[in-house]
Each structure stands twice: as C-alpha cells, then as structure tokens.
N, C-alpha and C positions, 0 to 999 in steps of 0.2 A: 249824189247828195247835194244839197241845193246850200247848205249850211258848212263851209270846208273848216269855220271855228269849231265845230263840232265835233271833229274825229280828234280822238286820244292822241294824245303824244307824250315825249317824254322829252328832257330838258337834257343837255350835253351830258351832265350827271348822272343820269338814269332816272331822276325824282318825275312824277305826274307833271306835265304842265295842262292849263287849261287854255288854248287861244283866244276864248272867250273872254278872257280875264282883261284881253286888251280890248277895250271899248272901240277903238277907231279902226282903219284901215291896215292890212297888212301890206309887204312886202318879203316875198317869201321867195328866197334864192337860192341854189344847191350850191356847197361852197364846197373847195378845195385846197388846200394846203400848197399843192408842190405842182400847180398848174402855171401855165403860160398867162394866164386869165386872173391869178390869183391876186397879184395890186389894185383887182377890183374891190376888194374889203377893204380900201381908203375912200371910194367915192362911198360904196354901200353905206361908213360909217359917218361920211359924212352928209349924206339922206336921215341916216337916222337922228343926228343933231339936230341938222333942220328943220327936220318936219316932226319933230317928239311932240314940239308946244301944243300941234294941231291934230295930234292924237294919231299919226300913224307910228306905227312898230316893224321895224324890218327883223325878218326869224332867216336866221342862216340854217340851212339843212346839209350837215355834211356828208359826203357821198364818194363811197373809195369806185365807183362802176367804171370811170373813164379812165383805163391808164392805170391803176391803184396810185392816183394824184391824193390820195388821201387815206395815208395807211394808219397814222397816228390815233393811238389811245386816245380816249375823250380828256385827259390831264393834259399829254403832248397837245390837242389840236386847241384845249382852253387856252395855254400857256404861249403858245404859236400867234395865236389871233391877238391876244391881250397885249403882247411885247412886240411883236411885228406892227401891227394894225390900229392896236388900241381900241379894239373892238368890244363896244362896251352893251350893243344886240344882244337881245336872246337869242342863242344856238341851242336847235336840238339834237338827240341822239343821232350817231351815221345810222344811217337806213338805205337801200335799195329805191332807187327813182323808176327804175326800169325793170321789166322783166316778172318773172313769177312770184316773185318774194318782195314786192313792191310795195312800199308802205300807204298805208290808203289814201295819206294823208294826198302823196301824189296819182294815184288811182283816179282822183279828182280833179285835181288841179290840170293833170294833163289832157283833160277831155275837153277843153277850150282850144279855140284854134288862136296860130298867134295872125302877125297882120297880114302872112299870104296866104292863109284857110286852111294851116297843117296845124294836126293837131296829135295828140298822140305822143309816143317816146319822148322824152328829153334827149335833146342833143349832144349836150355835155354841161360841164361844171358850169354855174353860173348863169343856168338859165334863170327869168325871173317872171314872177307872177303878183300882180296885182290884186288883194282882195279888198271888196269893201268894207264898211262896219259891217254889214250883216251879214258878212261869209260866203259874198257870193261870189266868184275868180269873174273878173270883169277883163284883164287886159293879160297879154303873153308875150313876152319880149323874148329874144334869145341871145346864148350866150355873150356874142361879140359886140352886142350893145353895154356901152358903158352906163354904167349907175345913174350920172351925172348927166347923161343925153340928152336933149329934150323934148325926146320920144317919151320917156323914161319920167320924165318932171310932169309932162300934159296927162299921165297915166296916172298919176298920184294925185296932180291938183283936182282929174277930175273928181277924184270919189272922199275928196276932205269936203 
C-alpha cells in the first residue's frame, strides 16, 4: 500500500482512529512498557513537543512480541505512559508487529529497508518509522537509536 495513513486502526481504547486525520508527517514507534529501551518515551515525547507546531504526530504502537515487555491492559499501559513519561502522543491498540497475525498497519511499514537494506521483521520494541504527509514510510531507524539522534532529527526535518 503506497498510502500507510490509510489502513484502519484503533486508538489505545479500542475507538476507530483515522491516521489521516493528522495532516503532516508521522512517527510511528513500537513501544513497550517494561523494556530496557523503554526511557525512550522521554526523548519520543519530547519529538512530539517539538515538532507538533510543524505538523508531525508521533503514534506509539504497543507490542507485547519481544519478551512479553508489554503485558499491560490498554488502562495499565495509558496510565504507565501518562505518569512515568507524560506521554501526551496518540497510542494505539497492542497489536502484533511480526509474524502471522501482523497488523497491516506494519505489513507495510516493514517492507522498507532501514539504512543497511534490511527490511522485513521488526527487531524489537522501539523500532521507528518515518512517514510522510502522504503516507508514504520514507525512513527506518531501529530500535537502539535514540529518539533524539540525529539520524532521527534529518529523518524528520526532511519530510516537514
């Protein structure tokens, strides 16, 4: 799919969201609760501060597949995020990143390669994708890069 604001999702709650709804650029992360990796929902929130004015939106996607680093209820992983992090992003439902029961939304997202031409699986929690306003996955960073990198910032600026 050439358009990734396109495919269906649902909001931490369970409600429809529309990606489309955010006019600018995404940032679309796999997040986890109770990972190694997980004090990266301070730099991601503080991407989304930043860069709000200019129209990108970072969507956390929580994901129990690595480790069950994320076992919590969508109430537990709201309440986690808000009070640990202050994570004030759109998160949406846990979903499957990998594997048979993959949710489309990454069915897509994973078919770009990141910057050494693999493409495919997610690695683990916290990998992160760049899209632009028109939906289209332009950039693939993975997990160990920080939010804040700026690998991470030339991937953003380019597509504001």
């Amino acid at each position: 799919m050439s358009n990734v604001k396109e495919i269906p999702v649902n909001a931490l709650d369970g409600s429809a969201l529309n990606l489309a709804d955010f006019a600018g650029p995404l940032l679309v992360v796999n997040v986890a609760s109770k990972c190694g990796l997980t004090p990266q929902y301070s730099g991601l929130e503080q991407i989304a501060k930043d860069y709000a004015d200019r129209g990108l939106t970072v969507v956390g996607v929580p994901c129990n597949q690595f480790m069950g680093q994320e076992p919590g209820t969508s109430e537990e992983i709201a309440t986690f995020c808000s009070t640990t992090y202050g994570v004030t992003f759109p998160l949406l439902e846990k979903v499957d990143v990998n594997g048979d029961d993959r949710h489309p939304l990454y069915a897509a997202l994973t078919t770009i390669a990141d910057a050494d031409g693999e493409a495919g699986d997610v690695q683990w929690n916290f990998e992160k994708f760049v899209v632009d306003a028109e939906g289209k996955v332009v950039t693939r960073i993975r997990p160990r890069t920080e939010p804040t990198d700026p690998s991470v910032i030339a991937a953003i600026e380019a597509v504001l």
